[in-house]
C-alpha positions in Angstrom: 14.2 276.5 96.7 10.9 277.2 94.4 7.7 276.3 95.6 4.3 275.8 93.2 0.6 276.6 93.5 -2.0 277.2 91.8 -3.6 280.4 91.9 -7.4 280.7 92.0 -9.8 280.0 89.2 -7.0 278.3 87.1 -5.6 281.8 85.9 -2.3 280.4 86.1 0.8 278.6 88.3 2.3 281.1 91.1 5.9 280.6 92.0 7.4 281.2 95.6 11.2 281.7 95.3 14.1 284.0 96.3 14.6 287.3 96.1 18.2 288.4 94.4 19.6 292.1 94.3 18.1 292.5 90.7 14.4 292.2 92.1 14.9 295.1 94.7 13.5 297.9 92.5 9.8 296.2 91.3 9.9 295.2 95.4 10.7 299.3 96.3 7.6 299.6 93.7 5.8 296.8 94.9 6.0 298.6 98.9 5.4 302.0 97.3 1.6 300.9 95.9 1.0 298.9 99.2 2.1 300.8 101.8 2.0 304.9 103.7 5.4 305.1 103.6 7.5 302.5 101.1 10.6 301.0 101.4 12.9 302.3 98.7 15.4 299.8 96.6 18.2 300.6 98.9 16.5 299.0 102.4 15.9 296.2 99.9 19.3 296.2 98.7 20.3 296.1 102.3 17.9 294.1 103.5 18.7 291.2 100.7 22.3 291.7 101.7 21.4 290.5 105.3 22.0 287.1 106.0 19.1 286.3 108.8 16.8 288.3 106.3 14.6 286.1 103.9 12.8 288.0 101.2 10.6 285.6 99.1 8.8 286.8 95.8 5.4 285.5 94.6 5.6 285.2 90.6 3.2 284.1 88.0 4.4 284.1 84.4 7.4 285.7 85.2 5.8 288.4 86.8 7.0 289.4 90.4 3.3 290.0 91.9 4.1 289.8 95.4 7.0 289.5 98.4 7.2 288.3 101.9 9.9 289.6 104.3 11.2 287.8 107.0 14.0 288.9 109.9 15.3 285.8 112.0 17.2 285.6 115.6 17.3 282.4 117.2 14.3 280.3 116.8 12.2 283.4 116.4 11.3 285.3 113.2 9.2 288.3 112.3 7.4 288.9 109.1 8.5 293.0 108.1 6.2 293.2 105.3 4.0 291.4 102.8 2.5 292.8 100.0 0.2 291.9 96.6 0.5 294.0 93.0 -3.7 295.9 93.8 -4.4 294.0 90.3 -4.1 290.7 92.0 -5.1 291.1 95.1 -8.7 289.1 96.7 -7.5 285.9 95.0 -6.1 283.8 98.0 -2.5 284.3 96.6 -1.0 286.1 99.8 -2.4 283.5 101.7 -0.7 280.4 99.7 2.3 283.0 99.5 2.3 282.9 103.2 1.6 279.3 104.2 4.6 278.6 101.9 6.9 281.5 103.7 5.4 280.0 107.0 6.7 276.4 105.6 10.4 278.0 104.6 10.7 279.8 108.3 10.0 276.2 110.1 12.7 274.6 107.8 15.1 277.1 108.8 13.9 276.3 112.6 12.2 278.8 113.5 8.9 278.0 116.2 7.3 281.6 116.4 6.9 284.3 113.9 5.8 287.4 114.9 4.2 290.2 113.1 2.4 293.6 113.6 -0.7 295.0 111.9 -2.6 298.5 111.7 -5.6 297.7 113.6 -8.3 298.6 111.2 -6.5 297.0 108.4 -9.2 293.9 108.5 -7.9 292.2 104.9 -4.7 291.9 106.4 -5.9 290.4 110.1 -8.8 288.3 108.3 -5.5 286.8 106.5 -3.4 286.3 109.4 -5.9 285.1 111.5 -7.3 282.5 109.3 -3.4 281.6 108.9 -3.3 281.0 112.5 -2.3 283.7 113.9 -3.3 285.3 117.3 -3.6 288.5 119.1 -1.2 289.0 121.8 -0.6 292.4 122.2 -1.2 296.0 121.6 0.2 299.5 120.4 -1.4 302.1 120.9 -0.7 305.1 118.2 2.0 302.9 116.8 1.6 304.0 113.3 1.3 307.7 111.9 -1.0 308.1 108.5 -0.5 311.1 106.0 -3.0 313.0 107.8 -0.9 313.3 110.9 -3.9 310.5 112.5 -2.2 307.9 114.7 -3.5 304.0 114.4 -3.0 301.3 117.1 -0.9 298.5 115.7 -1.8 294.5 116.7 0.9 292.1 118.0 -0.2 288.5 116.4 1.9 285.7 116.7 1.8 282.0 115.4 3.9 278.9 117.0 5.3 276.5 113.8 6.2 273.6 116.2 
């Protein structure tokens, strides 16, 4: 299933669709830019393989500029990771990228996704929050930088029914 929006100042249509096994290595590359510590093509590969796992790109002209990653169990999900390509990033598209994720988890029945975020990461809990997502829990020195520094990590959640 595709879904279509338009990305900010008419720059172009942005596609949510389906990941396949051929996207995992620009999503390992995609992780690698985004994140400490990325996810190399093989926990795609596996992940993809998984059958309660949905993996959604965001593409614009063909481009894969962005993916959302979903785990499911029972009525409950948990988003593992969503990330932008840096040259396309402050343009709302994570944002339509997860409403339309968000829309794809309540058609599969899921009521409450789950996520965790570094703390001081305010992009990222600006965007879940204003995506209706709220605080509801706490880790402290959940995740370990380069420099051996330990961050608290924020529980958010958001009901879909």
């Amino acid at each position: 299933m595709m879904s279509w929006f338009t990305g900010l100042l008419g720059r172009g249509t942005a596609a949510v669709v389906p990941a396949t096994g051929r996207d995992a290595p620009r999503l390992a590359q995609l992780h690698g830019v985004s994140f400490h510590r990325g996810w190399g093509e093989g926990e795609f590969d596996s992940m993809l393989a998984e059958r309660n796992t949905l993996i959604q790109l965001l593409q614009m002209k063909r481009k894969i500029i962005g993916f959302i990653v979903s785990r499911m169990a029972a009525d409950e999900a948990e988003i593992l990771s969503i990330a932008i390509d840096p040259g396309y990033r402050g343009r709302g598209l994570s944002r339509n990228m997860l409403l339309t994720h968000l829309g794809h988890l309540a058609g599969r029945g899921v009521q409450k996704v789950f996520l965790e975020v570094e703390e001081n990461n305010q992009p990222a809990r600006r965007l879940y929050e204003q995506t209706g997502f709220a605080v509801v829990g706490r880790r402290e020195r959940y995740y370990r930088q380069s420099g051996g520094e330990h961050l608290n990590a924020l529980l958010m959640r958001r009901d879909l029914s």
